[in-house]
C-alpha positions as CSV (number, residue, x, y, z in Angstrom):
1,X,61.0,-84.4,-13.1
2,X,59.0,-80.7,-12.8
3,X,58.9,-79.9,-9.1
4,X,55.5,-77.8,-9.9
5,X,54.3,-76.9,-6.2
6,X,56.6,-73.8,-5.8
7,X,55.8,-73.1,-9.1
8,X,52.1,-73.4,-8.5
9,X,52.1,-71.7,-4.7
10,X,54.0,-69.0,-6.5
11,X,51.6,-68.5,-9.2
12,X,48.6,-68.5,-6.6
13,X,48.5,-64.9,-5.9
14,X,47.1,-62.4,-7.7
15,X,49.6,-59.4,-6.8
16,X,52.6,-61.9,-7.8
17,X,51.2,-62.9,-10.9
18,X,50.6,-59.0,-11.6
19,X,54.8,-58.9,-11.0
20,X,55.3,-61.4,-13.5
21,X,53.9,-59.9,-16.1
22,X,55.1,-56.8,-15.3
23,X,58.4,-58.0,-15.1
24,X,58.2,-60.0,-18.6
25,X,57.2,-56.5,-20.1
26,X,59.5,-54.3,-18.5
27,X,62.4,-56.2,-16.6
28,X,64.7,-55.7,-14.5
29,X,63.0,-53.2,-12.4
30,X,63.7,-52.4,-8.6
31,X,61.4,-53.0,-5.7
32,X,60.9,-49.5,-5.0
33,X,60.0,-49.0,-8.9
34,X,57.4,-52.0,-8.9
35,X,56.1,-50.9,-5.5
36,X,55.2,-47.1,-7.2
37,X,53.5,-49.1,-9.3
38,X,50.8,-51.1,-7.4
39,X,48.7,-49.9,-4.0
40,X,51.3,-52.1,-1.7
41,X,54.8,-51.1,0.1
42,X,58.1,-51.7,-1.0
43,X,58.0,-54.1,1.8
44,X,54.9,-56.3,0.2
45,X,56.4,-55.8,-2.7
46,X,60.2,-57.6,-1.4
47,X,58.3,-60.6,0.1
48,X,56.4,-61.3,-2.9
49,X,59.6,-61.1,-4.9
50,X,61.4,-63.5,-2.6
51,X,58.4,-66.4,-2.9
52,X,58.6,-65.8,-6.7
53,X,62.7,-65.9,-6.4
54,X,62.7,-69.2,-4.3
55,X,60.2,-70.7,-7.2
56,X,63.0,-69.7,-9.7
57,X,60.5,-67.4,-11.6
58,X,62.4,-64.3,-10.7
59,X,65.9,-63.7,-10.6
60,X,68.1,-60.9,-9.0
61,X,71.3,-59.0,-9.3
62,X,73.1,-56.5,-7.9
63,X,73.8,-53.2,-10.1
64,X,75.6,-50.8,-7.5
65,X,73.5,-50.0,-4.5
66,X,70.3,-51.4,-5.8
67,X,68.8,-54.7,-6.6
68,X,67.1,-55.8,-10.1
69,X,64.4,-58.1,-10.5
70,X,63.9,-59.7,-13.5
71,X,61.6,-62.6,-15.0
72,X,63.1,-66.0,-15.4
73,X,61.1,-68.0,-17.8
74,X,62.2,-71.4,-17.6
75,X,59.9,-72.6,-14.7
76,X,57.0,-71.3,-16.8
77,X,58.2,-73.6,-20.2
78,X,58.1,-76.5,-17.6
79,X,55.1,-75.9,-16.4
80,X,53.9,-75.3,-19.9
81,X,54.9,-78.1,-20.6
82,X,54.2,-80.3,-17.9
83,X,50.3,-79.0,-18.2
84,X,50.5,-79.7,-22.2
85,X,51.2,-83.3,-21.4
86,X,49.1,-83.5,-18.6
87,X,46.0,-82.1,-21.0
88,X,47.1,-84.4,-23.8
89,X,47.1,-87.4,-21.6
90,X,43.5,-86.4,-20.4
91,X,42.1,-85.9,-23.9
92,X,43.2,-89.0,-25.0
93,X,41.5,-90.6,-22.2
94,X,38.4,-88.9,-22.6
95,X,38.3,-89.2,-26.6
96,X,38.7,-93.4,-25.5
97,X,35.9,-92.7,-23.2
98,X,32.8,-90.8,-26.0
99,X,34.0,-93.5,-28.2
100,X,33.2,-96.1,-26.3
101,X,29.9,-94.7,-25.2
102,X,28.9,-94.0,-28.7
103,X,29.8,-97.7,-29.6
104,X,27.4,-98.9,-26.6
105,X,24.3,-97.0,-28.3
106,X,22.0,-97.1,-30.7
107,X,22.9,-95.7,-34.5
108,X,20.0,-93.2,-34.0
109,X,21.4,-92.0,-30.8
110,X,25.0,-91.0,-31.5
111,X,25.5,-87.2,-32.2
């Protein structure tokens, strides 16, 4: 089953959603590269990084002397589709629900 909540605490930030997208458009990039980027330090930057890396949203490598960030999609296809089946559940509950309101009233009432 989809572990959502690091997923979720992740995505619950503004500044690390900002590095996701960033990241989907323009990955791998360093920390020092996205911290040039945004109004925060290299440091903000590193432990934003490392809540989106323990969620498995980020991944990182070693090339020489730096480190690479780069977006790992998976989690986000789970979630996707964890919330699909999540909304799908719900609209078949709610569809059961108008149609049996509409069957309690009057012919001249139903819209």
């Amino acid at each position: 089953m989809f572990n959502e909540a690091p997923v979720f605490t992740a995505l619950a930030d503004p500044m690390r959603r900002q590095l996701l997208v960033n990241l989907a458009e323009h990955s791998p990039k360093t920390a020092t590269q996205l911290a040039e980027e945004y109004p925060i330090t290299r440091q903000g930057i590193l432990k934003h990084l490392n809540i989106l890396q323990n969620a498995g949203l980020v991944k990182v490598y070693q090339l020489g002397r730096e480190k690479r960030y780069s977006l790992t999609p998976e989690p986000l296809d789970e979630l996707d589709a964890w919330i699909r089946a999540l909304s799908a559940k719900w609209d078949s509950r709610l569809l059961r629900l108008k149609n049996m309101l509409e069957s309690e009233l009057p012919p001249d009432e139903v819209t």
